[in-house]
N, C-alpha and C positions, 0 to 999 in steps of 0.2 A: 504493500500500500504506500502511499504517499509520507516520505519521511516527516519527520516531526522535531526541527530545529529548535531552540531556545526560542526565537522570534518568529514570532507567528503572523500572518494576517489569513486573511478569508481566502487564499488559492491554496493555503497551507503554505506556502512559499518566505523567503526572507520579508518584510518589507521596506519598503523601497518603490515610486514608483507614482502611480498613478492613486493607486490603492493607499499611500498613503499622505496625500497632498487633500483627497478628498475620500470620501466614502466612509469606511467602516477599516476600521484597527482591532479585529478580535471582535471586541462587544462594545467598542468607544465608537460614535459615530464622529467626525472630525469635518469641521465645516472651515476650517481657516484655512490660507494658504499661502503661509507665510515660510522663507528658510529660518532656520534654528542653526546657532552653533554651538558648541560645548562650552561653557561658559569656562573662563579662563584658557581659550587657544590660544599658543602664541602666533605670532603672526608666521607667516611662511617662510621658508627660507630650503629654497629648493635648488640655488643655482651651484654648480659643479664649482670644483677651483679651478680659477684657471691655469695655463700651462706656464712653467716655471721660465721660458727660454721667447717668453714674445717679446717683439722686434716691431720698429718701425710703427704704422699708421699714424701719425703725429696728426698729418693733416686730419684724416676721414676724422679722430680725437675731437679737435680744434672745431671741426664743422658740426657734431655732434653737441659738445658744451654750449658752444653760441644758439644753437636751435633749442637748446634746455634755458639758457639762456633768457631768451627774449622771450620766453613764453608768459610771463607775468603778465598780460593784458589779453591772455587767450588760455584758459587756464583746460582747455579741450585735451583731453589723452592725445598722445604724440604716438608713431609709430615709425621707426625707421626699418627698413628692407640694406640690408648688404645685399651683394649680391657677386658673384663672380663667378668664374671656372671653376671643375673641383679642384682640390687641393692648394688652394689659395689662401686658406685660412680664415673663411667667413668665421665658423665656429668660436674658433680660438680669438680673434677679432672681436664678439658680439661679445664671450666671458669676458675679456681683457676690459670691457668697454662695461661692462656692467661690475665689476670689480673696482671700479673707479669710481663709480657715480650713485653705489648702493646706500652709501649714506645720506643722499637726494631722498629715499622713499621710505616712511618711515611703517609705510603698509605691508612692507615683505617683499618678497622676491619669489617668482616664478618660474620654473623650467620644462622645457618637453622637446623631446628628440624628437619631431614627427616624421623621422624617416620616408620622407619624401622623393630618394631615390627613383623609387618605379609605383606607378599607380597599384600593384598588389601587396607592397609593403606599407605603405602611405598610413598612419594612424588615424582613426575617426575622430572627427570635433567631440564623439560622446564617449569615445575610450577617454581622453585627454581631461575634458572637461568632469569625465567623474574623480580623476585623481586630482584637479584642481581645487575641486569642490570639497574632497576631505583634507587637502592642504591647508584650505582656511578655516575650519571646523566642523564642516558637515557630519554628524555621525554616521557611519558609511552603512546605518541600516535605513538612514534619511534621505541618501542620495537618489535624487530622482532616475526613474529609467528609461523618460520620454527623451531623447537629444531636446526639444524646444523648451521644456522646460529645465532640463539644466542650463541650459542657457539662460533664460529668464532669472534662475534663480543666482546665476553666475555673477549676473550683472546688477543684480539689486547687490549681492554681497560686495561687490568691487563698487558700487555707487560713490563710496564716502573714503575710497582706500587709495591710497597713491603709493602706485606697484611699481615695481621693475619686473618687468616680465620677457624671457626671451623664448622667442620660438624657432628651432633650430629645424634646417632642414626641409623646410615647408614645400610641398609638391603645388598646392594651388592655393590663390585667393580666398577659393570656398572651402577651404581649409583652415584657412586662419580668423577670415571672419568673426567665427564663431568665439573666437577663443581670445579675446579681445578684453579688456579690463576697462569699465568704464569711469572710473573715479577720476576727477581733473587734475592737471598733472601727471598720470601715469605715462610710465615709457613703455612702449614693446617691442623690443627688437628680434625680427624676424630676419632669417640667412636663408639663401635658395639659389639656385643656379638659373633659376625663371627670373623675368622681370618680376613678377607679383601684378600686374599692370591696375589690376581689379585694386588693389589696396589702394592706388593711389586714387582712383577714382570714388570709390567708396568712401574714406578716412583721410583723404589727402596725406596719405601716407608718403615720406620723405626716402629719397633712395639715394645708396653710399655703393655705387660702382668701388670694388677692390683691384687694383692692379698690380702686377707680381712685381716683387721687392726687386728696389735698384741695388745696383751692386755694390755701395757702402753698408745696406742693411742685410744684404743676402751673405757679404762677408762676416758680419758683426753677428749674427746668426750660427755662421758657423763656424765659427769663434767659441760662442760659447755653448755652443753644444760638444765641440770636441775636444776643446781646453786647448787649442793650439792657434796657433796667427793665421789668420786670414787675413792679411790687411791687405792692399790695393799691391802692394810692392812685392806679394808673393804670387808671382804670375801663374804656379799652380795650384793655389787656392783659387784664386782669380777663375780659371779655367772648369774648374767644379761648380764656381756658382753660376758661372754661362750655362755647363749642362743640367744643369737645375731649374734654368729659365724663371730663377724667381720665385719656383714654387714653394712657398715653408712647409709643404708635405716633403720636396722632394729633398729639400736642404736639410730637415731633420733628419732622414735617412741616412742623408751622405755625413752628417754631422757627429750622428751615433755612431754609424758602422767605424768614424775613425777613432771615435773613443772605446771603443770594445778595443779593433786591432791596433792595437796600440807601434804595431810596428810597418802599418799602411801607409804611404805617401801619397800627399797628395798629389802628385805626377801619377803614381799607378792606381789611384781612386778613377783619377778622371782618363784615362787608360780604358780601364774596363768598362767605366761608363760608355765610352764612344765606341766599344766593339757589341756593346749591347746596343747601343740603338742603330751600329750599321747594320744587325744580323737582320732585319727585316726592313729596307727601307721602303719608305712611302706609307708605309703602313698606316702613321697614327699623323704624317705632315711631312713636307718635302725634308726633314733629316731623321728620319725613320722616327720613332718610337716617342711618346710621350715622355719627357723628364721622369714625373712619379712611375713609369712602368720602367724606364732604362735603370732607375734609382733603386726600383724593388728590384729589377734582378740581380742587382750587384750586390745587395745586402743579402738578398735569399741564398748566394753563392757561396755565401760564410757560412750558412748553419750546417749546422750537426744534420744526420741525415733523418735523425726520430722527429727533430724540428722541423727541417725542411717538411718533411712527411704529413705534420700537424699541421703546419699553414696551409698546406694545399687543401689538405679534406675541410680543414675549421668553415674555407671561404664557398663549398659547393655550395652552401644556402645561405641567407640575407637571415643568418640567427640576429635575433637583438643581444647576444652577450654571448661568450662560453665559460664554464667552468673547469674547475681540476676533473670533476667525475666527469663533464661531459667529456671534455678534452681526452681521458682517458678511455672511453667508451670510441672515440673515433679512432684513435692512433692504439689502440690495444696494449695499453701499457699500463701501468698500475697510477693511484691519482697522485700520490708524491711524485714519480716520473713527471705525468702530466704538468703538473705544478710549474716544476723547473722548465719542461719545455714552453709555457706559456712566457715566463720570466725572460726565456734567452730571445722569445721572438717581438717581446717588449721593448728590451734593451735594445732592438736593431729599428726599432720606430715599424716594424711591420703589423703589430696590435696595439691596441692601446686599453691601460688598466683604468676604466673609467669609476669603476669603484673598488673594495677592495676584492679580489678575488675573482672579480669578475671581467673578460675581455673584448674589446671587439674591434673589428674591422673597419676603416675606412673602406668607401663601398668603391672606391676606384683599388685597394690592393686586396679586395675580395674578388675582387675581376680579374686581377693578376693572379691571383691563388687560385681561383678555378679554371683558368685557363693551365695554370701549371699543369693540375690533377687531371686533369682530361686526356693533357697529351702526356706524362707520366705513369700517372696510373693508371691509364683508360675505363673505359667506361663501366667495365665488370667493376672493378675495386672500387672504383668509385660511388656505385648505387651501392654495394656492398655495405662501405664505411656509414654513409648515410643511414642504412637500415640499421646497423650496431647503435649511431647514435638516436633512431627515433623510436628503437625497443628500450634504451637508456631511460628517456623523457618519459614512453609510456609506465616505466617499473615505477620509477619515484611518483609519475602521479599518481597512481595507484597506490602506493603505499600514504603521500598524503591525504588523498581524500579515502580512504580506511581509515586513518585515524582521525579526521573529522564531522564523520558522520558515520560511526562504526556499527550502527545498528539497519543500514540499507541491505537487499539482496541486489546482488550483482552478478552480472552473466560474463562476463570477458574472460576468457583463460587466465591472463595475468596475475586476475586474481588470487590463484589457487596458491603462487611462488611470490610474495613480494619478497623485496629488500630488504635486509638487515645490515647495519654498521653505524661506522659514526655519521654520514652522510644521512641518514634517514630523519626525520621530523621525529621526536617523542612524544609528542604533546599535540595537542589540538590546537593550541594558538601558534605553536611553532609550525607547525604542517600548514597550517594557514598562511602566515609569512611566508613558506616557502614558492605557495601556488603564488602571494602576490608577486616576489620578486622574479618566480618564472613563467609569470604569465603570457607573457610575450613569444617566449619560446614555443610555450607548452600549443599556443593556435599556431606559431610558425611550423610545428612540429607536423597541425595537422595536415596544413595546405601541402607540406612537403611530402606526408605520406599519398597524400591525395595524388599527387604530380607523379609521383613514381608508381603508381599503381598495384602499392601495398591499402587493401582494400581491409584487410584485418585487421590493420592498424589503426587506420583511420577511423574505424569505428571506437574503436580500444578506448583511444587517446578522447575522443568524447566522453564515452561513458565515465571514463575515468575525470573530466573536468566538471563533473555535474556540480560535487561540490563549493568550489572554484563560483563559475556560476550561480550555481542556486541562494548562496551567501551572501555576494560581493556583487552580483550586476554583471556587467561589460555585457549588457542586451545586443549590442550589436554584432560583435566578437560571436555572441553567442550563437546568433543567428545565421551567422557564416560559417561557423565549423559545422552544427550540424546538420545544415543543411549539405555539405559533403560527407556525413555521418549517412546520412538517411541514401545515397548514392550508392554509400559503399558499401552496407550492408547489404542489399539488394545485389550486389555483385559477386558474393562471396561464402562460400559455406560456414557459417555462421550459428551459434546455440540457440533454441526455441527461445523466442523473445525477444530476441537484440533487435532487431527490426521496429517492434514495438517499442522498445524501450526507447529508441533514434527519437519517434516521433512523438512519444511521451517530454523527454527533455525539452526538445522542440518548440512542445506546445507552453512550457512554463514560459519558456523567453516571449515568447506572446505573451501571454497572458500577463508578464510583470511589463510588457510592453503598451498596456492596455487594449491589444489588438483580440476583443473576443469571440470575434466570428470566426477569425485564422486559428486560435486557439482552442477553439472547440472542435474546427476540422484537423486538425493535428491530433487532439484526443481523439475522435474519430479512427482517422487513420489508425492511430495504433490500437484502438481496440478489433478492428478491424484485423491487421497484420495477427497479433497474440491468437483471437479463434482460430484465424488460420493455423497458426503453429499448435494452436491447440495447450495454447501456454495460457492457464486460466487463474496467475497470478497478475500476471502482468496484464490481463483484460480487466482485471476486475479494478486494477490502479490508473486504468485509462477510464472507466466509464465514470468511476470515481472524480476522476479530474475532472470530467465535462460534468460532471454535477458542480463540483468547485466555481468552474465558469459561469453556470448558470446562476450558482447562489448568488456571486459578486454582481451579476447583471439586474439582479432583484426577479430572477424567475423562478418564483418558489416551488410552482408546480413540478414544472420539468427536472428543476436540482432535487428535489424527492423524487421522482421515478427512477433518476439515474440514480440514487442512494440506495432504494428499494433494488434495483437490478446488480448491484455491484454488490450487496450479502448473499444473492445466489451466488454469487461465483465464487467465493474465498470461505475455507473455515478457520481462518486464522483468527482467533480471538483477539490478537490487537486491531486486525482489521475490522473486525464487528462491530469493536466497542467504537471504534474512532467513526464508525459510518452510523450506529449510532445517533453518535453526537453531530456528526452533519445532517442527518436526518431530523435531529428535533431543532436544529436550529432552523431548517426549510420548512416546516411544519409554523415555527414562532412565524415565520415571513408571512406564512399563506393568513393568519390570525387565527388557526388552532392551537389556541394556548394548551386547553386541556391535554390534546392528545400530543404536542409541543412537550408538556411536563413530563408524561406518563413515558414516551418515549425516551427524553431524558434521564431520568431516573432509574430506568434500565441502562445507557450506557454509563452513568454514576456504577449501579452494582459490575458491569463488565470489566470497568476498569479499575476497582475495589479487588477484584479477584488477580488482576495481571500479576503483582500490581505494577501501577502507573500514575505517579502521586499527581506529579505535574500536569498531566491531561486529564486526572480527576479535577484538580482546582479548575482547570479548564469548565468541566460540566457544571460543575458545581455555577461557576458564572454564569453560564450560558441558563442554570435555573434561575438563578436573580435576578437574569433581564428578564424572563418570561415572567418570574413575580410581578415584575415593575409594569409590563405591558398590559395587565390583569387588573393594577391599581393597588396589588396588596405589599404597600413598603413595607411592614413589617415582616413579613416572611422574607420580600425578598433583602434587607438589614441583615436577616441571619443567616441566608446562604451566602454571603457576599463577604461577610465577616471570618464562614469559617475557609471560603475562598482564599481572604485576605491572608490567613495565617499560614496554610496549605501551601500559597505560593512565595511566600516570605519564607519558608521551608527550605525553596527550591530554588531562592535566587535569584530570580528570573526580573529584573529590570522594569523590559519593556511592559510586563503584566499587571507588574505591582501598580503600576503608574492608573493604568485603564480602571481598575479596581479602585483607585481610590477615588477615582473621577466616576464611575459608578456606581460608587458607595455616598457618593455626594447627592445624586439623585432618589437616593432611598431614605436618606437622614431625614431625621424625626423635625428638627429645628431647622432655623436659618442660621443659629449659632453652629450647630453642627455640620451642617452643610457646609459653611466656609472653610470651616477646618478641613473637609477633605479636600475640596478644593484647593486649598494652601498645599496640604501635604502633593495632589496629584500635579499640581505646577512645579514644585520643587524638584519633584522628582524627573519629569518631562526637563525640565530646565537643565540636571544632571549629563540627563542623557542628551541633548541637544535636540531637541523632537519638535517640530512644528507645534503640536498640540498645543502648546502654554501658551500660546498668544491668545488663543480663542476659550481656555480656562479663564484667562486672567480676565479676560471683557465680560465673560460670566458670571464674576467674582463679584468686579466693579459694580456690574447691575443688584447686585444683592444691595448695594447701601452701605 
């Protein structure tokens, strides 16, 4: 049946969303729609450090300031566009640039790779936008799962805040739009290889053309990357930064590689350099080969061969990061190996350690790296490598979403073998951490299974993100994996159910999407799929769901039929009991209280026997709203009361709050009534939750 997180609303789902901006929260009806943030966040502070060896922009600096400058009589958010070739240094450039001027905004500072590269790598305004949103305080069961409404709410929170905000990478105008800070005075700087043209027309956004480093800054550059002279008077320094044309990708390369060999001149740096870009001329421009490509081959020409080996496989895919374990899983060596090989291919400027532990590739020497591995390892080894690393991705997710939702059934093989070591999550909030920080992966993992036409996998690696999802949102994310989930399974000999289960997961991303018609045909579908297979667990969790849908819709009738038809199919007793209790709550909708009660009170005893304290407090509410819809507050006082205790028992935050906000309603007095009122604001105010605004104007009206 449908799992049963800590945080509840009416799909049985996280909340988040639609569901919880309007509608019903459990048994709290919520009319405001207002953001909340956790009282006492600090402000954001999301920007990377920058890199230790920047050079040069004085000017783009100077034209920058004076535009911050003059702004005192136009106090309109400011946005500037870098913009250049790759490896020019926009990135490094906009941190350089925002490390200087952070003390300008005392609202925080904002970051986001949007990997912009290729329109299938490219990040959604509502992937970005939900991690913005808990940057500033959103509690991330609060964040909306509508893209228009995170935005709305993005913008009222940034209204009064004077941000620094940079958006790296950007593929288009309608990419950044969105993600735009509106408070006066704010900065945004945005990097792209595009004009952006749309920014400027939209936002009169200001644009900083970067052109490659003259030869005082290209020497000074590489100076101090290699601890040796470069100055104008060393005609083979001189000669290195000609083949570099400028580039600070390509000059860091050449910069490292001669502080590594410490016994390299720079007469045979720049040597090599010129037989690498004579080996293909025309290729990349009438003197063959692009600088950063003639620059990685000469660096790539020093590694060890386990290194050389790791670069090549790391770049097959546009991962957002690698690790020691992945890294190890590609090149088949142990993760302390791995470790060091990421280190030595650090040290040579061919990855970059953007956090700890964590690496990745510039997308122009990930190009160079898979063009390695193609013509090196050819194409057997190389789909090979791939599948070691995306059986890697599917083990761990697996093993975290087991430990954070450890009472689900699940069909995937994987299941049967996880992962044990120090690599693995212990904990449920630590397993949680680990899907956020590899989140990015874990959907790259699945496009990539998807493209190579491992059809097992690609179901896997969903099922295995349910978690992930059903918790945390990324509605979008959501609805692109599995919807190559729901492909691949139908391709593939696969266990009774999985099919259903594709389009079950499916249907929540709808459904927390507020999309209820798509969401009910997705529960369809996979009730549909499951008869087929004749898997009358997983039918009875889909017809279930479209009752869920229906309830949220206020269709009491039909969410009772589908409640009634979903205990034929399962004898599981926590499934009874919970269907049950969806059943007397669609019975309270239709306004059969009685038989609302009678029903309830049966999944009360179901769940007394499990037991199941938590989803007893659960019934137990759900009879004190039926009290209250009857007119009798005193009964419903005392189911609500021993509700209250029950789930004060258990912890549970987001419940304790509803409870005292509908124990407000049953109170004897107007003295008493406030009091819960007080208590259920406080506690919404804790948790950062919309609810308190429209408590607190409830309050007021009492006098």
């Amino acid at each position: 049946m449908t799992p049963d997180p800590v945080v509840r609303n009416d799909v049985g789902g996280t909340v988040h969303g639609t569901v919880v901006q309007a509608g019903r929260i459990d048994t709290l009806t919520v009319e405001a729609v207002v953001p909340a943030i956790v009282p006492g966040s600090p402000p954001p502070g999301l920007l990377p450090p920058p890199t230790r060896h920047f050079t040069d922009r004085r000017d783009e600096l100077d034209r920058l300031t004076a535009l911050l400058d003059g702004a005192d009589d136009d106090p309109a958010p400011r946005v500037v566009v870098l913009t250049g070739t790759g490896g020019i240094g926009k990135s490094a450039t906009a941190l350089h640039f925002a490390a200087r001027l952070r003390g300008r905004f005392d609202g925080g500072q904002l970051h986001a790779d949007l990997r912009g590269d290729a329109t299938a790598t490219a990040a959604t305004p509502s992937t970005v936008l939900a991690r913005f949103l808990r940057a500033l305080g959103v509690a991330p069961q609060y964040v909306p799962a509508d893209e228009q409404e995170q935005i709305d709410w993005f913008r009222t929170l940034t209204a009064d805040r004077r941000l620094l905000t940079v958006l790296d990478n950007a593929h288009s105008a309608a990419q950044v739009l969105p993600l735009l800070p509106t408070g006066p005075g704010s900065l945004t700087l945005v990097t792209s290889r595009r004009r952006l043209d749309g920014l400027t027309r939209e936002v009169g956004a200001h644009r900083l053309a970067l052109a490659p480093l003259g030869p005082a800054d290209s020497a000074l550059l590489l100076t101090r990357l290699s601890g040796r002279d470069a100055s104008h008077a060393h005609t083979g320094a001189q000669a290195v930064a000609r083949r570099c044309g400028g580039l600070p990708l390509a000059l860091c390369m050449a910069g490292e590689r001669l502080a590594v060999r410490t016994h390299l001149t720079w007469q045979q740096l720049e040597r090599d350099m010129a037989t690498s870009a004579a080996d293909d001329p025309g290729r990349d421009g009438p003197e063959g080969r692009d600088p950063v490509t003639a620059t990685a081959d000469t660096s790539y020409e020093d590694l060890t061969s386990d290194a050389a080996r790791l670069y090549r496989l790391g770049g097959l895919r546009p991962w957002a990061g690698l690790t020691a374990p992945a890294a190890a899983a590609l090149a088949e060596v142990p993760v302390e190996r791995a470790a060091a090989l990421l280190e030595e291919l650090a040290s040579l400027h061919l990855v970059e350690e953007y956090e700890s532990g964590r690496y990745r590739y510039h997308d122009l020497l990930r190009a160079h790296a898979e063009r390695r591995a193609l013509e090196t390892d050819g194409p057997g080894r190389c789909a090979a490598a791939v599948g070691r690393l995306l059986r890697h991705h599917l083990a761990a997710a697996a093993a975290a979403d087991a430990r954070v939702m450890p009472g689900r059934w699940r069909l995937g093989p994987v299941y049967a073998h996880l992962p044990h070591g120090p690599e693995v999550p212990t904990t449920p909030a630590a397993a949680t951490d680990w899907q956020l920080a590899e989140r990015e992966n874990l959907v790259e993992a699945v496009r990539t299974a998807d493209a190579y036409g491992l059809d097992d996998l690609t179901w896997q690696l969903c099922e295995a993100l349910w978690s992930l999802f059903f918790r945390q949102g990324f509605h979008e994310e959501w609805l692109a994996t599995h919807r190559l989930g729901i492909a691949a399974v139908t391709r593939c000999p696969a266990p009774p159910g999985a099919e259903g289960r594709m389009h079950t997961q499916l249907g929540f991303a709808l459904h927390g999407l507020g999309r209820y018609d798509e969401a009910e045909a997705a529960f369809t579908a996979a009730a549909e799929a499951d008869r087929r297979a004749a898997f009358r667990t997983g039918e009875a969790t889909a017809v279930e769901s479209i009752g869920l849908v229906r309830l949220a819709q206020g269709r009491h009738d039909e969410a009772a039929d589908s409640f009634r038809t979903a205990r034929t199919l399962t004898d599981d007793p926590r499934a009874q009991a919970l269907l049950a209790h969806h059943l007397g709550r669609a019975l309270s909708g239709q306004g059969r209280h009685a038989d609302a009660v009678a029903t309830l009170e049966r999944a009360r005893e179901l769940m007394a026997a499990l037991p199941d304290p938590y989803n007893e407090a659960r019934v137990l509410t759900s009879l004190g709203e039926a009290a209250l819809a009857t007119g009798d507050r005193e009964r419903a006082a005392g189911l609500l009361a021993d509700a209250a205790g029950r789930m004060a028992r258990e912890r549970v935050p987001v419940q304790e709050a509803a409870l005292a906000a509908l124990r407000a309603r049953a109170a004897a007095s107007v003295a008493e009534r406030r009091s819960f009122l007080t208590e259920a604001i406080e506690r919404y105010e804790r948790l950062g939750a919309p609810q308190a605004a429209a408590l607190r104007a409830e309050r007021e009206a009492l006098g």
